[in-house]
N, C-alpha and C positions, 0 to 999 in steps of 0.2 A: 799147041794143045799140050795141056801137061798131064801125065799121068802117074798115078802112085803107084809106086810095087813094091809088095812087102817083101823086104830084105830077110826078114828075120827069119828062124830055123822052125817055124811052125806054120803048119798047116792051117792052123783055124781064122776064119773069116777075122775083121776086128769089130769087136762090141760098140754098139752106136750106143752113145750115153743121152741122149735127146729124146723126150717124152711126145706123140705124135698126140696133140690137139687138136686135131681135127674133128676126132668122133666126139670128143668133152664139147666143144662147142657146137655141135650140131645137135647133141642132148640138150643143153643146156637152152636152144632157143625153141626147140622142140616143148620143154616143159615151161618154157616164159609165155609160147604163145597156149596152152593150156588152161594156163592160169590167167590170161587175159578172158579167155572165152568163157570159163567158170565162172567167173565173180557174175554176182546178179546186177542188173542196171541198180543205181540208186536213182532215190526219189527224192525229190528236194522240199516236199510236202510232208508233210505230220501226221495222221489221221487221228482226230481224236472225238469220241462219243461227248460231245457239249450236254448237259445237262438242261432241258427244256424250263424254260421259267414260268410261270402255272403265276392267277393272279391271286390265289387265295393265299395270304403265307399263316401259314401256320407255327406258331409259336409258345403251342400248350407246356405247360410244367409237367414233367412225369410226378406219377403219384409216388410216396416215398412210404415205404413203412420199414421203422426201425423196430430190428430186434434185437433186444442185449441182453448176452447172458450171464449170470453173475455169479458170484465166489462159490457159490452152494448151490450151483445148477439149474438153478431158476431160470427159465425164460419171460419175457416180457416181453410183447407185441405193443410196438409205439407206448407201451410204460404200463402197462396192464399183465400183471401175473395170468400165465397160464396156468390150469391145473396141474398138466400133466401131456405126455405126449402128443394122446389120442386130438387133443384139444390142438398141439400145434399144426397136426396134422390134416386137423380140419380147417383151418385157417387159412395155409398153405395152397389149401386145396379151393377153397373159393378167393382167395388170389390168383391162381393159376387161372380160373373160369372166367375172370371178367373180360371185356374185351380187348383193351390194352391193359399186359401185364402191370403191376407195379415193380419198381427200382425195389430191393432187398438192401438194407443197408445194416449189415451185421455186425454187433460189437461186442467182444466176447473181454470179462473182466481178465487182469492177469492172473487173479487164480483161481480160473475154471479152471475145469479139467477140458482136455479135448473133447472126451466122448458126446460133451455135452454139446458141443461145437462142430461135431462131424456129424450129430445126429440134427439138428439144423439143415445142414449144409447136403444130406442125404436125402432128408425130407422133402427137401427143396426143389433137388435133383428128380427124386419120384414124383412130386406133382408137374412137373413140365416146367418150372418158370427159369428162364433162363438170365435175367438181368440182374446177376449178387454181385455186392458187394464186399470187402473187408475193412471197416471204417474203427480206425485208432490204431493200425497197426505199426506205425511207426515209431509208437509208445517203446517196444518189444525190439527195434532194434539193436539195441545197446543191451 
């Protein structure tokens, strides 16, 4: 049996340079098995709400009315001058009422002004119809 004595002229113990892995690995499978237990089972199935097929199909055209407004503020309903406001806003308004709305398909010249085109589009907004469009504006990209 062999045994070490420190020769040297100091007292102090000597310094173990070796990192003791013992507790790292005992965390370590501690938080492995954790995160086994966490994860939720997977499903190998999909759930997804199908869509019921009905035999009536229904393939109606929505109604379209165009409005286009022009260089000098004019509006026209499907090509017919309105007088004045009051008028589009009665319009508006018995489109809003029927049973299914109609599609708005709105086309405003390049030199309207806005106001004339946010008051449309306002209108539109106040009577409830929610399906507008903006039809030529591609014209204005460039």
């Amino acid at each position: 049996m062999a045994m070490h004595l420190n020769t040297g002229s100091s007292d102090e113990p000597e310094v173990m340079m070796d990192i003791n892995t013992t507790p790292l690995i005992d965390v370590m499978l501690v938080l492995i098995i954790m995160l086994i237990i966490t994860i939720p089972a997977q499903l190998h199935s999909v759930n997804l709400d199908m869509p019921v097929a009905t035999n009536a199909a229904r393939n109606t055209e929505p109604m379209v009315v165009k409005i286009d407004i022009e260089a000098d503020a004019r509006v026209l309903w499907n090509g017919q001058a309105l007088a004045n406001r009051q008028a589009l806003e009665a319009k508006l308004a018995e489109a809003a009422a029927l049973q299914t709305q109609p599609e708005l398909h709105i086309r405003s010249h390049a030199k309207a002004k806005y106001e004339a085109a946010a008051a449309v589009l306002a209108g539109a907004q106040r009577a409830g119809l929610t399906k507008l469009g903006i039809v030529g504006s591609e014209r204005f990209a460039n």
